[in-house]
Backbone as a ProteinNet text record, in pm:
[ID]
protein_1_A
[PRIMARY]
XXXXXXXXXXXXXXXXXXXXXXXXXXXXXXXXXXXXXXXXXXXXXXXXXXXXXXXXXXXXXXXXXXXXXXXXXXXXXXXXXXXXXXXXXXXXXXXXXXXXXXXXXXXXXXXXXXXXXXXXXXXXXXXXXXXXXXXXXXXXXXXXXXXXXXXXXXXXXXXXXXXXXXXXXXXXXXXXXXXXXXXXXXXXXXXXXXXXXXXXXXXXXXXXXXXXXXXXXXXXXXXXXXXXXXXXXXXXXXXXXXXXXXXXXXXXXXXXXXXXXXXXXXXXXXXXXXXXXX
[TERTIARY]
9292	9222.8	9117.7	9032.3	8876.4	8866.8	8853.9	8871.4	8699.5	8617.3	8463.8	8420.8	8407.5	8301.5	8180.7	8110.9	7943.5	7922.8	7810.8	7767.5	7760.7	7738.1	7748.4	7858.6	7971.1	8084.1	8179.6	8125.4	8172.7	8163.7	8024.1	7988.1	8103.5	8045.3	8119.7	8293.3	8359.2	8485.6	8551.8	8472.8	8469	8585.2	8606.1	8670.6	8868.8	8823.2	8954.8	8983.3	8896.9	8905.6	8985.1	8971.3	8971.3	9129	9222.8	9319.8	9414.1	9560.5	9588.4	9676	9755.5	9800.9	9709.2	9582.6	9454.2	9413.7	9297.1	9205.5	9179.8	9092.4	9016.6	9128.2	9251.3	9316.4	9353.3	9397.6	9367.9	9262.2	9176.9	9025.1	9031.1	9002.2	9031.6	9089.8	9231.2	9299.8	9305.4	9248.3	9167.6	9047.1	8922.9	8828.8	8917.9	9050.6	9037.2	9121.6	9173.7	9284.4	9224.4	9254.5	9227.3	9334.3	9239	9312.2	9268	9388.3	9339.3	9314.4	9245.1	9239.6	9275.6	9354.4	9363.3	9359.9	9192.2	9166.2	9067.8	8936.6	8808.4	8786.2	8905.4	8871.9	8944.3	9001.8	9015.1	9092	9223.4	9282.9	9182.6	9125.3	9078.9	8974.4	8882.8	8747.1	8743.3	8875.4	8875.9	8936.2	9042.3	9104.9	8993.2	8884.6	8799.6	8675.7	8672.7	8609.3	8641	8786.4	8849.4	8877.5	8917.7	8928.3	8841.7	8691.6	8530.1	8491.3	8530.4	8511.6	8599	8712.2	8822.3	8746.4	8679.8	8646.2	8746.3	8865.4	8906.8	8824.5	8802.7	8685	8654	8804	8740.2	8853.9	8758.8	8828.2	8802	8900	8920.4	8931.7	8821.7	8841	8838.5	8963.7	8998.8	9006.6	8889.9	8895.1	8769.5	8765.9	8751.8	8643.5	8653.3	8564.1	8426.5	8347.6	8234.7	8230.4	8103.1	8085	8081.1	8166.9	8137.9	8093	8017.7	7986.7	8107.2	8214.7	8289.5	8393.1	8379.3	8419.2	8442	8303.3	8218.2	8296.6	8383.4	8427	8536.8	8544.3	8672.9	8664.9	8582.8	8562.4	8430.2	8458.6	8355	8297.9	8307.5	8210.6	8083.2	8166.7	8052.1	7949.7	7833	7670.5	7666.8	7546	7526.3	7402.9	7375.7	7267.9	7344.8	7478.9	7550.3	7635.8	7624.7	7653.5	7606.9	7716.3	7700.7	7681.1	7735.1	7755.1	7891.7	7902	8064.4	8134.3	8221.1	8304.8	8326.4	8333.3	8279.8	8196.7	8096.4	7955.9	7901.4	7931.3	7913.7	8035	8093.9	8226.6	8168.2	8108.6	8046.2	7912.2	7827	7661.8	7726.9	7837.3	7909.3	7879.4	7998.6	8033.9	7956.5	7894.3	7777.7	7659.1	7621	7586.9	7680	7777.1	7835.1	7867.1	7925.2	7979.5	7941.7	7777.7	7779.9	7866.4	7955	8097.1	8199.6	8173.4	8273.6	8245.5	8321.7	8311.2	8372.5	8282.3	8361.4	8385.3	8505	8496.3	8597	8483.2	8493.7	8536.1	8646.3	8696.7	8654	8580.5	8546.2	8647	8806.4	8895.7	8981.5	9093.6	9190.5	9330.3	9386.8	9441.7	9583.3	9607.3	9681.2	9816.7	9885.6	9995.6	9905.8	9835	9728.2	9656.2	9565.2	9503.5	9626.7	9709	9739.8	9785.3	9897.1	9953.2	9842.6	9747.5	9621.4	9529.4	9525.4	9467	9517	9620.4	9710.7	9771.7	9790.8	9819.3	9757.1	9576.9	9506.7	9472.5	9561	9533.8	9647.1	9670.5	9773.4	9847	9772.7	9862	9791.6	9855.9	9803.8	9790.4	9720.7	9693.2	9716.8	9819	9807.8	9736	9638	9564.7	9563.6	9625.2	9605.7	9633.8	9647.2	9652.9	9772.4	9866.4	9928.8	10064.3	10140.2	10300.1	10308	10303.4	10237.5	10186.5	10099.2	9994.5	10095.7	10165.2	10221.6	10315.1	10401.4	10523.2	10481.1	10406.6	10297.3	10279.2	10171.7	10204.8	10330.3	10424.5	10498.9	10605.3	10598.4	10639	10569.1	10474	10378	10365	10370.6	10396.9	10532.1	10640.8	10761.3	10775.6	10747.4	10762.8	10677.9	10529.8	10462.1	10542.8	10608.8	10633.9	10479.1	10408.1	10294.2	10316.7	10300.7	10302.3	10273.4	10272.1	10205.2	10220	10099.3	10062.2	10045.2	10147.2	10162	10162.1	10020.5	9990.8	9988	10030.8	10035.8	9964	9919.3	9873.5	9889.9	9898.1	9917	9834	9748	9736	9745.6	9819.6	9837.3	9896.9	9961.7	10049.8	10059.9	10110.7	10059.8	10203.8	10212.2	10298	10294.7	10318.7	10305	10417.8	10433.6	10547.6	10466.9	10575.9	10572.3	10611.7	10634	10687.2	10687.7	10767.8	10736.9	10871.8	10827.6	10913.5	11129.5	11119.8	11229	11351.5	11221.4	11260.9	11254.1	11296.7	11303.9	11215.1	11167.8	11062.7	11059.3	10974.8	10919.9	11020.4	11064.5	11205.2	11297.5	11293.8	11462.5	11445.6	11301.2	11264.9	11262.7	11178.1	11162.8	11247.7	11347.6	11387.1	11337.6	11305.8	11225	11121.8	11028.1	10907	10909.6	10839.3	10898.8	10859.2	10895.7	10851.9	10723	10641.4	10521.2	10435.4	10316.4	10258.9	10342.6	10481.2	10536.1	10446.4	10384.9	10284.2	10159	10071.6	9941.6	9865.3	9721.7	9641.6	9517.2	9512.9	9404.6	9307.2	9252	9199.2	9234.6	9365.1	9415	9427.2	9496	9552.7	9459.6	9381.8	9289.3	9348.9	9303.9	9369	9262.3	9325.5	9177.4	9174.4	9016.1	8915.3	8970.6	9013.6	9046.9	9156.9	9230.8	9437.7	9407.1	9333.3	9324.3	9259.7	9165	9112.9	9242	9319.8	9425.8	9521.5	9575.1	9670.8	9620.2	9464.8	9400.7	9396.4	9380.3	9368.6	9504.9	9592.7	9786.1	9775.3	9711.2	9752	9687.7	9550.8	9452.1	9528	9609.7	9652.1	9794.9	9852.4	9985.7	9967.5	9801.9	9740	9691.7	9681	9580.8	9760.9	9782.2	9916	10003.9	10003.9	10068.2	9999.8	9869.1	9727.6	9799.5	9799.6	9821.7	9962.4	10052.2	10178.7	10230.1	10211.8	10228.3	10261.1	10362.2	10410.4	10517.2	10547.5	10672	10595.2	10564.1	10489.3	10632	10631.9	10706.8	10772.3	10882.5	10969.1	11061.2	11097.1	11248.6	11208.3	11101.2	11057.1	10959.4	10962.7	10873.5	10822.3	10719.8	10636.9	10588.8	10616.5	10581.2	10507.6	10392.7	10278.7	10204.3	10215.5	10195.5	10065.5	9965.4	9843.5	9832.1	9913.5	9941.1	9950.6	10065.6	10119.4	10099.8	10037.8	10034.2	10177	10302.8	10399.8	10405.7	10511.7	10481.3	10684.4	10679.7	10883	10932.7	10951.9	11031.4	11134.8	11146.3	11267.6	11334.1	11407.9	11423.9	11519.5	11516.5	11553.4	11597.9	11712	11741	11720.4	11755.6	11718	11894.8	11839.6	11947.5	11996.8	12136.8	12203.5	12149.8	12131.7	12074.5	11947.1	11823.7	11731.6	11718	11607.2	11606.8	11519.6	11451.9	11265.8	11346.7	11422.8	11485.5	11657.5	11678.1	11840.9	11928.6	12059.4	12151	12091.9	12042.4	12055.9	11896.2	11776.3	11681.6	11536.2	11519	11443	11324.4	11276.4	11149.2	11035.7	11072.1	10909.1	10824.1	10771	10743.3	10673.2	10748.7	10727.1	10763.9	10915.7	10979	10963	10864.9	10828.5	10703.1	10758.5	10627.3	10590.8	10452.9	10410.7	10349.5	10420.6	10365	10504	10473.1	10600.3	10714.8	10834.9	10970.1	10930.9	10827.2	10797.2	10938.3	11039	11167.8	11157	11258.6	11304.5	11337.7	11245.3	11383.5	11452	11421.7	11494.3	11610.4	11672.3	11777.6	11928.6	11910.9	12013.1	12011.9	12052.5	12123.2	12146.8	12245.7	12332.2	12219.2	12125.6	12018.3	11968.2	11887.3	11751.4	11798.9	11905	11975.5	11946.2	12002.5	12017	11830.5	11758.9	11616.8	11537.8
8969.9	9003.5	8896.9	8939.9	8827.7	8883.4	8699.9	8693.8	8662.2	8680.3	8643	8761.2	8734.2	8841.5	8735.7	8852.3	8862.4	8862.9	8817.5	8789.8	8932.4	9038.6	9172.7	9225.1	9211.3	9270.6	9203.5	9043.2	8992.6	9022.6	9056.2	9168	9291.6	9357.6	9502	9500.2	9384.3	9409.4	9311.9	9251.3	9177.2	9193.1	9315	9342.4	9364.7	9414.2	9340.2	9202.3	9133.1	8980.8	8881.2	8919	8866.9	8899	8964.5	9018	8987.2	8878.2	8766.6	8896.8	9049.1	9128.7	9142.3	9120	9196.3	9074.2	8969.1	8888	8891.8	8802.5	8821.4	8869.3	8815.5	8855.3	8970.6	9047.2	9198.4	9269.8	9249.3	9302.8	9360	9200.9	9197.2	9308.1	9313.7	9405.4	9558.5	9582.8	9732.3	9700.8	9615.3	9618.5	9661.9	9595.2	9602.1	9756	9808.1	9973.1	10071.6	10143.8	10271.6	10388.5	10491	10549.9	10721.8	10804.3	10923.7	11037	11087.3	11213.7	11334.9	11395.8	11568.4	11641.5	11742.8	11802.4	11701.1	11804.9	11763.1	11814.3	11907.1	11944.9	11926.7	12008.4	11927.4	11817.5	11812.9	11669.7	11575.7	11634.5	11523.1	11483.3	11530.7	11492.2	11381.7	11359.4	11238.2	11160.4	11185	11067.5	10988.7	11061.1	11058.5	10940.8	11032.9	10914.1	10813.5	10760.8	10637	10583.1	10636.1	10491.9	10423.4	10518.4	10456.5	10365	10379.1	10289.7	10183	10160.6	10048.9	9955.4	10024.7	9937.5	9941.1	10049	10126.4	10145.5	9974.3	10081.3	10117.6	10224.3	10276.3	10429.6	10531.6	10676.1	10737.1	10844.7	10946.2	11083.6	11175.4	11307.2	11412.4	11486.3	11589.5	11747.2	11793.1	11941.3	12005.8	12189.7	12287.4	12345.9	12318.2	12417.5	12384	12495.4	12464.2	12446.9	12407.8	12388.4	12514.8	12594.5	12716.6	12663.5	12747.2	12738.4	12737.5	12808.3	12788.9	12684.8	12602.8	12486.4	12385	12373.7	12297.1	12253.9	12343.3	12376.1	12189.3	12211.7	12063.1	12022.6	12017.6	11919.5	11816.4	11738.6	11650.3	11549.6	11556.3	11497.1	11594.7	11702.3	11812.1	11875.8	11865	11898.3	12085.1	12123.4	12239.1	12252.7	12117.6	12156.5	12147	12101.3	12131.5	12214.2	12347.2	12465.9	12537.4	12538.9	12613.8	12495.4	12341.8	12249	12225.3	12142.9	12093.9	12015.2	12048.7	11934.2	11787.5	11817.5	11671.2	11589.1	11656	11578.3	11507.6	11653	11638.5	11522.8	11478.3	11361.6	11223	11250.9	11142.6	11085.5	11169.9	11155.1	11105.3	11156.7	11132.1	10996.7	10921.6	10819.6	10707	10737.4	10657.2	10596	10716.3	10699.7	10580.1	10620.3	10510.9	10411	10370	10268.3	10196.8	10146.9	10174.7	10024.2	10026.2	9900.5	10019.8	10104.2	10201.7	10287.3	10317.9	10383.2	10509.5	10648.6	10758.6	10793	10804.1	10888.1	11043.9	11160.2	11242.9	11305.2	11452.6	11554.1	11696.6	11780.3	11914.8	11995.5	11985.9	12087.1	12068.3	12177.8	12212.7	12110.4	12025.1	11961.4	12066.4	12026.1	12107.7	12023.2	12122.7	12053.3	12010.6	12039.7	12005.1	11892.6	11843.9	11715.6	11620.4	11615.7	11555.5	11452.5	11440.7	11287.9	11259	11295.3	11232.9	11094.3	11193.1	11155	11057.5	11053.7	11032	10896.7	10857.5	10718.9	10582.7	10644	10572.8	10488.9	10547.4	10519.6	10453.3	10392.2	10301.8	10379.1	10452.9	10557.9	10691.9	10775.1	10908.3	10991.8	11031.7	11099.2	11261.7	11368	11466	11515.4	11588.1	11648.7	11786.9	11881.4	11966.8	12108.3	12212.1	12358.3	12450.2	12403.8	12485.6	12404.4	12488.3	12442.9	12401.6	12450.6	12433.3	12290.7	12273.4	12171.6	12031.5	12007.2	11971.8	11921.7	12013.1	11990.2	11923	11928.5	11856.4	11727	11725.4	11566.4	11491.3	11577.8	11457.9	11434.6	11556.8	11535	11448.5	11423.8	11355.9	11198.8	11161.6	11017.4	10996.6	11073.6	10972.5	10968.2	11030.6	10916.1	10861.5	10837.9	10740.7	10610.3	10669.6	10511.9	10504	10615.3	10593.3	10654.5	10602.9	10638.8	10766	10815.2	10954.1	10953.8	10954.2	11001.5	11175.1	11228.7	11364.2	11440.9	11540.7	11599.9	11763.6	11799.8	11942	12030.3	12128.9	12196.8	12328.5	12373.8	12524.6	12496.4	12581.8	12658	12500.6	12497.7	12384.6	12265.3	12289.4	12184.2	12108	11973.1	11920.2	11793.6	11801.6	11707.3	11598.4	11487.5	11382.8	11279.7	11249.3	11210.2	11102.3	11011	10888.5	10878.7	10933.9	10900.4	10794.1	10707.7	10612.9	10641.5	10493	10546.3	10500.5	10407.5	10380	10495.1	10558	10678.7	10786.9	10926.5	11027.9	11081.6	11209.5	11268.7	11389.6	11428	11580.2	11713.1	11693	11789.7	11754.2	11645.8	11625.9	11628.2	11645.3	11747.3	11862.3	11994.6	12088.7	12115.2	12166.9	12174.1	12268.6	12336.7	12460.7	12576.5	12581.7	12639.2	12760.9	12822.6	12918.5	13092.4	13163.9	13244.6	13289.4	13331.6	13330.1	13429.1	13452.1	13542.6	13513.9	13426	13436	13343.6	13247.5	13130.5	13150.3	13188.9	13238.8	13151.9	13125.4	13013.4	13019.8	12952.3	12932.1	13033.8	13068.7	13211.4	13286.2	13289.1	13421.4	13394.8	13296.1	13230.3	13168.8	13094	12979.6	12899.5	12768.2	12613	12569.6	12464.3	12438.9	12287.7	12306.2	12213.1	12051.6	12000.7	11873.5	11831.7	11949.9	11919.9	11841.2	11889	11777.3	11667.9	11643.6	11479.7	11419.4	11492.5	11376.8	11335.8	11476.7	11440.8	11369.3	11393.8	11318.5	11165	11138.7	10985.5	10904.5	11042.4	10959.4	10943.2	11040.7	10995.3	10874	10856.1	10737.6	10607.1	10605.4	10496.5	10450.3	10552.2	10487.1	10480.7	10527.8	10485.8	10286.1	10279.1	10158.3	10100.7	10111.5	10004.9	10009	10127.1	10068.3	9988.8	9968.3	9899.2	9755.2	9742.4	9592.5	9561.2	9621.1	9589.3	9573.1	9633.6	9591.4	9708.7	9701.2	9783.6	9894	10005.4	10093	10182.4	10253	10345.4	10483	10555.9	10722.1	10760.2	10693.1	10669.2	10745.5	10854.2	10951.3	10973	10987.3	11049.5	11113.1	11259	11371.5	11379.1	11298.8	11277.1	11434.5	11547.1	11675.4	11612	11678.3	11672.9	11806.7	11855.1	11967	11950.2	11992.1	11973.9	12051.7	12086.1	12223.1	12115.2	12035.4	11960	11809.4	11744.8	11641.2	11625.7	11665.5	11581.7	11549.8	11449.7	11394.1	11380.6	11385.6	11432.7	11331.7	11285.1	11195.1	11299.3	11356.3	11397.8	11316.1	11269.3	11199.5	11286.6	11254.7	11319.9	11187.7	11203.7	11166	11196.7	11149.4	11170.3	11230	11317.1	11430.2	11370.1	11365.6	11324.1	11429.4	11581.9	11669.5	11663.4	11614.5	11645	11606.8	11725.8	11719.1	11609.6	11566	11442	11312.1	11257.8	11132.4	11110	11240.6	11214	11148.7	11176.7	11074.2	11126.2	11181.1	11269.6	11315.3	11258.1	11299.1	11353.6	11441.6	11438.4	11313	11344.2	11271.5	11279.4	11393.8	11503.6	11611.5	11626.9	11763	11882.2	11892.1	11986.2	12127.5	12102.8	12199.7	12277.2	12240.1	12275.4	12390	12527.6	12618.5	12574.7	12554.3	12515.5	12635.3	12722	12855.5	12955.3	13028.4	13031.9	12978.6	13005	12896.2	12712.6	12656.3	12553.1	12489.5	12617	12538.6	12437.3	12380	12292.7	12368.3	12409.2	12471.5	12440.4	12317.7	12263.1	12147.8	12128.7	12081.8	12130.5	12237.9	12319	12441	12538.1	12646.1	12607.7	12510.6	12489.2	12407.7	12327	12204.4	12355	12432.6	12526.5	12538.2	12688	12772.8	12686.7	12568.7	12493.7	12476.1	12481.6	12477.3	12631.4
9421	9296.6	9264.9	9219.2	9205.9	9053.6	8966.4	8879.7	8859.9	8888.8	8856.9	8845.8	8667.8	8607.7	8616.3	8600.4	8580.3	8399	8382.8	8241.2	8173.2	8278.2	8195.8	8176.2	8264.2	8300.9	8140.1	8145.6	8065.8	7920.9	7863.8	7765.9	7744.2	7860.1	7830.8	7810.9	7860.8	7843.4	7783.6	7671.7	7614.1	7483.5	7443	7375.2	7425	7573.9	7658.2	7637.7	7678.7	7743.1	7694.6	7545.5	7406.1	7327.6	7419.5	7393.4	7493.1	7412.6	7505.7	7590.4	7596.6	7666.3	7813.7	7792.9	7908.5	7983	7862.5	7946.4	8064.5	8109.1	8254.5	8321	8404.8	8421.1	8467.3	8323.1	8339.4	8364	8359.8	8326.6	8488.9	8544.1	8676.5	8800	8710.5	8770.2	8771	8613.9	8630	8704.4	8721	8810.2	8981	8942	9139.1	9159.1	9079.7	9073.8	9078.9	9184.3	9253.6	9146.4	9108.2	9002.9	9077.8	9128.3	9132.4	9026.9	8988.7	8854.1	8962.9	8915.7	9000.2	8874.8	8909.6	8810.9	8711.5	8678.5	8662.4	8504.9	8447.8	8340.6	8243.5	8155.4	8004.6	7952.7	8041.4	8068.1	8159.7	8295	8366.4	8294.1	8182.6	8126.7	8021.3	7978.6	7888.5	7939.9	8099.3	8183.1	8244.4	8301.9	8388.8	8267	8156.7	8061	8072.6	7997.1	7956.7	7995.4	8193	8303.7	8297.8	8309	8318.1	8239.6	8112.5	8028.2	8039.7	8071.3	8056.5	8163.1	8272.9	8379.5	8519.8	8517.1	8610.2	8760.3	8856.6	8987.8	9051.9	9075.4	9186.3	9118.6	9116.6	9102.7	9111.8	9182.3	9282.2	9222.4	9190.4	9147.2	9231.6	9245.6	9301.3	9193.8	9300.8	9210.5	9273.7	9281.2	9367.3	9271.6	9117.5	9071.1	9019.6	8991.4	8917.9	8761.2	8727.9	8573.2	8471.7	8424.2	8334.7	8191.4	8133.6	7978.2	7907.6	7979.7	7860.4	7894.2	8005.3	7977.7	7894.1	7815.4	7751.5	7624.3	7561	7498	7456.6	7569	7549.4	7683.8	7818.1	7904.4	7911.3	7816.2	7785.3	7844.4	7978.4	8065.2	8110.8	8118.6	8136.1	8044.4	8091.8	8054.5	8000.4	7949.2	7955.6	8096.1	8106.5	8205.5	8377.2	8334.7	8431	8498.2	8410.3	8453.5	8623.8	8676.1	8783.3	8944.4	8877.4	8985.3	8978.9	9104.7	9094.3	9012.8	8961.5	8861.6	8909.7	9059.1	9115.4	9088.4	9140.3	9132.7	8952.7	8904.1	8735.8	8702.5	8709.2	8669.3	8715	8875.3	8929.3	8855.8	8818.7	8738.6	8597.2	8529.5	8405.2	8409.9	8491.7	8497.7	8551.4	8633	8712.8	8519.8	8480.6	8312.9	8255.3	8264.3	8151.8	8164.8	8358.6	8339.6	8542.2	8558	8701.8	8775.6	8713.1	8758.5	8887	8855.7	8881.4	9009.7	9100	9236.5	9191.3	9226.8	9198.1	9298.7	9364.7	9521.2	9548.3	9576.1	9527.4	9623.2	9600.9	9704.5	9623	9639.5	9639	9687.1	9679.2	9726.9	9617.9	9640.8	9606.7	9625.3	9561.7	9644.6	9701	9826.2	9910.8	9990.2	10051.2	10125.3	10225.3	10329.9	10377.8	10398	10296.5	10216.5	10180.3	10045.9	9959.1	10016.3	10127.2	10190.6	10290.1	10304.6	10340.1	10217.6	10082	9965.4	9910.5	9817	9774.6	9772.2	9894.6	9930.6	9917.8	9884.4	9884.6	9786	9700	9497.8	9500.6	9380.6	9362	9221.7	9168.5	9092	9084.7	9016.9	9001.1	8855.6	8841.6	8707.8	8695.4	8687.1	8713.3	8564.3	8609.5	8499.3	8567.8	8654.3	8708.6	8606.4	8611.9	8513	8578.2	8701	8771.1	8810.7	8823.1	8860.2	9005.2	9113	9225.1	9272	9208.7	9203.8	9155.3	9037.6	8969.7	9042.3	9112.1	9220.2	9332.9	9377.1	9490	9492.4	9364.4	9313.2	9318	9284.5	9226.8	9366.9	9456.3	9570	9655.1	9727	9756.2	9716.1	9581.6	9545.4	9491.9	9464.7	9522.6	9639.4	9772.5	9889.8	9947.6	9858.3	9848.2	9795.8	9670.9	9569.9	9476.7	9460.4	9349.1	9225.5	9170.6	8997.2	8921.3	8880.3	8804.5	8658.7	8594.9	8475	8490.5	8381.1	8393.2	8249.9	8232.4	8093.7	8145.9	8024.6	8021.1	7866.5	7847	7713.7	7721	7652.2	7591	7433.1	7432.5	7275.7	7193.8	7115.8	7035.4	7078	7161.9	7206.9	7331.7	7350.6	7491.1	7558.2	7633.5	7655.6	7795	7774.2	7873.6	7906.7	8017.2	8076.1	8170.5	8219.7	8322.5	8459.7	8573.9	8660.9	8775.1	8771.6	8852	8945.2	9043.6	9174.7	9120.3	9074.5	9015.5	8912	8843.4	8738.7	8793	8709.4	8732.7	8773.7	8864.1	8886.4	8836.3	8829.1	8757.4	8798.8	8891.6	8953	8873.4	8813	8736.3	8592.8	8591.1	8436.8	8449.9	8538	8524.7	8645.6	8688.6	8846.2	8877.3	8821.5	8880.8	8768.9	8861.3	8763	8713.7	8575.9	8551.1	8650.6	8609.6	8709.8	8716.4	8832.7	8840.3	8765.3	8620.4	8613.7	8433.4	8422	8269.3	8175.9	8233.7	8151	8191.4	8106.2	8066.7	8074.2	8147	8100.3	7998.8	7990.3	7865.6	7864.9	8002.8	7982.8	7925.2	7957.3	7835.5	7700.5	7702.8	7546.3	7472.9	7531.8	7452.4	7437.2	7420.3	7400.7	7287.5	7208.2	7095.1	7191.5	7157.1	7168.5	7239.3	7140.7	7115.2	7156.3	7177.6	7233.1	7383.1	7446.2	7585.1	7598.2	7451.2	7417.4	7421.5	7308.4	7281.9	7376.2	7474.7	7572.7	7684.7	7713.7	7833.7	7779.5	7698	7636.1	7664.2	7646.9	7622.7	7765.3	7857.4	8015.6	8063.7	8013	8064.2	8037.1	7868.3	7861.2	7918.4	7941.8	8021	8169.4	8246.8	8379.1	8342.2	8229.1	8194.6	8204.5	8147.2	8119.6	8282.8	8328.2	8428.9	8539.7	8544.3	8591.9	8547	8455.7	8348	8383.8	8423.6	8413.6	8297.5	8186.4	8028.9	7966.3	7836.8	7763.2	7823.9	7738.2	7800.8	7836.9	7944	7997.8	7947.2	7955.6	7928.2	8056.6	8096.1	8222.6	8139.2	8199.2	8148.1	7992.4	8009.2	7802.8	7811.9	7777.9	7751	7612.6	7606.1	7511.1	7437.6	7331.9	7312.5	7166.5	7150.9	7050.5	7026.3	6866.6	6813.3	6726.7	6778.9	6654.8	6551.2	6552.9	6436	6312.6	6310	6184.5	6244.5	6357.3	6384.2	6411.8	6464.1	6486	6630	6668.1	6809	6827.6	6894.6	6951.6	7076.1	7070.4	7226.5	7220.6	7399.5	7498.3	7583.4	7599.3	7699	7815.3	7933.8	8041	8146.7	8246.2	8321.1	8476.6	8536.4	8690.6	8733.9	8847.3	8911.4	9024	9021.7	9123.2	9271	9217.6	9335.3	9314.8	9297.7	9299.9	9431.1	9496.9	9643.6	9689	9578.9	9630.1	9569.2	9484.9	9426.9	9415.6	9416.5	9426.4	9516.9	9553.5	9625.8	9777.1	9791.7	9930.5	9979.4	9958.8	9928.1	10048	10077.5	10165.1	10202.3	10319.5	10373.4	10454.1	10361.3	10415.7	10311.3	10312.4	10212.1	10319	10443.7	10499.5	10543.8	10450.7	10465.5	10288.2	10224.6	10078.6	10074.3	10019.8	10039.9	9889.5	9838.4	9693.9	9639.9	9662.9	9576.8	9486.6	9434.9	9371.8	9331.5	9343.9	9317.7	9338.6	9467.1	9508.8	9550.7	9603.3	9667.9	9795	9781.1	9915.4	9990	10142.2	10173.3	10358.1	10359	10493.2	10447.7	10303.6	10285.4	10258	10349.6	10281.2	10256.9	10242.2	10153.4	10008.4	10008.2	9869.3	9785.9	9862.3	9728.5	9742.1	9805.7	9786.7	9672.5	9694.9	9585.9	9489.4	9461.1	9333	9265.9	9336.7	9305	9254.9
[MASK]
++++++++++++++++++++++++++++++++++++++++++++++++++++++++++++++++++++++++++++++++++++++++++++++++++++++++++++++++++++++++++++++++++++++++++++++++++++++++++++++++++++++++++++++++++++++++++++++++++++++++++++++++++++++++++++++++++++++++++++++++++++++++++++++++++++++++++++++++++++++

């Protein structure tokens, strides 16, 4: 880690520096952290902000789609004059604007069984900002047998929720063990989400990516953070880790090759008796 700022660097994060939790130090150490975003839009657009700004430099946006108008709505990195480019590229021009400390290094796909233990490894944590169960299960399969971190947000309509997974704690299987059935949870296309619900949950993910960067504070390890903008209330769940979970439990695979990520997203080379249980 290289503790030599520059007279500008020193400016801009000045308001870090100055804060005996961060100083150079820290500063430092978000300058040197590789941060992946999966997913370019309404969670990834304020993750994708607030790394940039912290001084986060080097990050990794993964995502397949283009810029729609009605994006615009609540992915606030994105332009109107950026309609009809990649969410890539548009995240990269974003950020390059705000903060040119910062390396955006970009993937134009889907992340896949395919890609992901290609990707993945390369970051030192992960940010799931993704819209799909699938996707979700992937992640979190993928970096526990990495041992990488995951910041993990979710929204519906009013409501949003964020969780911690690290390699020590529970993983996302020993919260949801299994996803609901395919075609029963609606996305925002259908439903609508307001505006602002993925400012706030993308912000809760950026900062427990920043803190686990820093090594500082309680990051949301076995606590399902649920937040209602309806009435402003905010709920701690807490959840434990599964003696059967097939990716962290007593017995745990070491592969994700026997995992189809579409539907159920079962295990299914451990067994009969773990699948079933998935």
């Amino acid at each position: 880690m290289s503790l030599s700022l520059d007279a500008t660097q020193l400016d801009r994060y000045s308001r870090h520096i100055i804060m005996d939790e961060i100083g150079p130090e820290g500063q430092a150490a978000l300058l040197d952290g590789r941060v992946l975003v999966v997913g370019a839009g309404g969670l990834g657009a304020p993750v994708i902000q607030y790394l940039a700004a912290a001084g986060v430099g080097t990050i990794g946006v993964v995502d397949d789609d283009t810029v729609e108008r009605s994006n615009l709505q609540r992915q606030v990195i994105h332009a109107d004059s950026d309609v009809g480019i990649p969410k890539v590229e548009s995240a990269a021009a974003f950020v390059a604007d705000l903060n040119p400390d910062i390396t955006v290094e970009t993937y134009e796909t889907r992340l896949s069984k395919a890609n992901a233990a290609d990707i993945i490894p390369e970051y030192d944590l992960v940010v799931d900002a993704s819209d799909n169960f699938p996707t979700r299960y992937l992640v979190n399969d993928v970096c526990r047998l990495a041992e990488i971190p995951v910041s993990h947000g979710a929204i519906y309509r009013f409501e949003g929720q964020v969780t911690t997974l690290v390699p020590e704690g529970p993983c996302y299987r020993c919260l949801f063990p299994e996803p609901p059935e395919p075609g029963t949870v609606p996305d925002c296309a259908t439903t609508g989400v307001l505006g602002v619900l993925p400012g706030t949950v993308g912000c809760l993910q950026a900062t427990e990516a920043v803190k686990l960067l820093l090594d500082t504070g309680e990051p949301l390890v076995g606590t399902m953070l649920c937040y209602d903008a309806m009435d402003l209330s905010v709920e701690r769940v807490p959840y434990r880790a599964r003696d059967d979970c097939p990716i962290c439990g007593t017995d745990p695979i070491d592969s994700i090759a026997g995992i189809e990520y579409s539907g159920g997203c079962q295990v299914e080379d451990v067994g009969s008796d773990r699948a079933a249980s998935q």
